[in-house]
N, C-alpha and C positions, 0 to 999 in steps of 0.2 A: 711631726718633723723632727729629723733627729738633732743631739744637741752639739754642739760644735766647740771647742775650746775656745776662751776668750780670746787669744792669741791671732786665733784664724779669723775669729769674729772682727776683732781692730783691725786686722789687715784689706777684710772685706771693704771696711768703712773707709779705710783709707785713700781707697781706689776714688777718684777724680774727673777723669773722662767722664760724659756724658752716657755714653752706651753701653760701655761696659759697666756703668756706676748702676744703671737703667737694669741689666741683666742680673748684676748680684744681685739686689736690693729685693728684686721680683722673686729670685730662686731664696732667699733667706726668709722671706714672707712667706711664700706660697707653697715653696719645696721644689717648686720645676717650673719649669716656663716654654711657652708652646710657642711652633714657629707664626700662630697668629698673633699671641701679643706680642714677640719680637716685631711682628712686622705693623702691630698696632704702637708700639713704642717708640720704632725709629719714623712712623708718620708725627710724627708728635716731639721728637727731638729733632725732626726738617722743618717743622711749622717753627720751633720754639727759635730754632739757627735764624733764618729767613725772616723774622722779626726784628731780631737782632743785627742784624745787617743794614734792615732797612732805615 
């Protein structure tokens, strides 16, 4: 994975939102993120919402 200035790295961290926090976090780990665990992520931030509601 290539390496990123700290600068960009805090900004990444910075990020808040649940899905988009979901999406960096995946792409900084792993280098890329596939539209199946996008789509394994946000079943999992609809369970986690839907908890919290209830």
């Amino acid at each position: 994975m290539p390496e990123f200035p700290k600068d960009f790295i805090d900004l990444c961290h910075s990020v808040t939102a649940k899905r988009p926090k979901t999406v960096i976090d995946h792409i900084l780990e792993y280098g890329f993120i596939t539209t199946e665990d996008l789509s394994q992520a946000s079943k999992k931030i609809s369970l986690i919402y839907c908890k919290k509601k209830s």
